[in-house]
C-alpha positions in Angstrom: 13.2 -1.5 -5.8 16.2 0.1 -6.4 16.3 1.7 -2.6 15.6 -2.2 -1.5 18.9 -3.2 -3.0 20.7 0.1 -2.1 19.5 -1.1 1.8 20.0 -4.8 1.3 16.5 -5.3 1.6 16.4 -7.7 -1.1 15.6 -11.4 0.2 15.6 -10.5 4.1 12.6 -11.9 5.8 9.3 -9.7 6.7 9.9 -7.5 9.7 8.4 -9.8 13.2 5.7 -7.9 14.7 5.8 -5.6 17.4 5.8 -6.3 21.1 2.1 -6.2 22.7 3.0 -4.9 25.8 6.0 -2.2 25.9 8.4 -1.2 29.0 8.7 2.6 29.6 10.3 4.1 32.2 8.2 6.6 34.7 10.5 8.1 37.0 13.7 7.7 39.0 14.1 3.7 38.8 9.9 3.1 38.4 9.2 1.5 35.3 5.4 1.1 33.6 4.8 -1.5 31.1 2.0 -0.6 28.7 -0.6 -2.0 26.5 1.0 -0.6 23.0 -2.3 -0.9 21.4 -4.6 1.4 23.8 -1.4 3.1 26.0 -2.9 1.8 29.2 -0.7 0.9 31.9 -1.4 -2.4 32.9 1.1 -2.6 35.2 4.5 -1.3 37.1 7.4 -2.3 38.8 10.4 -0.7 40.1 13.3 -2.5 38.9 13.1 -2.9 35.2 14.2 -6.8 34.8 11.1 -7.4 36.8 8.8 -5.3 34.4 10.5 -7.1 31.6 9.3 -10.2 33.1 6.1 -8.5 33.7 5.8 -7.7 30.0 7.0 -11.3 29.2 4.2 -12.5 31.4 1.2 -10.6 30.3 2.0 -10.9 26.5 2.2 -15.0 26.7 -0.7 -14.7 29.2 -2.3 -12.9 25.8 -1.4 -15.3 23.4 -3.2 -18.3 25.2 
């Protein structure tokens, strides 16, 4: 408790959970975006606000 305080973890909301889908980069300007549960690829791009949006994509694509 007393670290919590120390930290000003007192009265701060849960931590959100982590992204299902994670953006790594593979190389000079090739990026893979990855399942962060089994660390498949499930897909690549080679500019990285397009395998954002990839990420983006598949994760709502999960959620439904």
């Amino acid at each position: 408790m007393a670290l919590a305080l120390c930290l000003g973890l007192v009265g701060s909301s849960a931590p959100k959970t982590s992204p299902l889908f994670r953006v790594i980069p593979a190389g000079n300007e090739f990026f893979h975006v990855v399942d962060s549960s089994t660390g498949k690829v499930k897909g690549f791009r080679r500019n990285h606000n397009d395998a954002c949006a990839l990420a983006r994509r598949l994760e709502t694509r999960h959620a439904n």
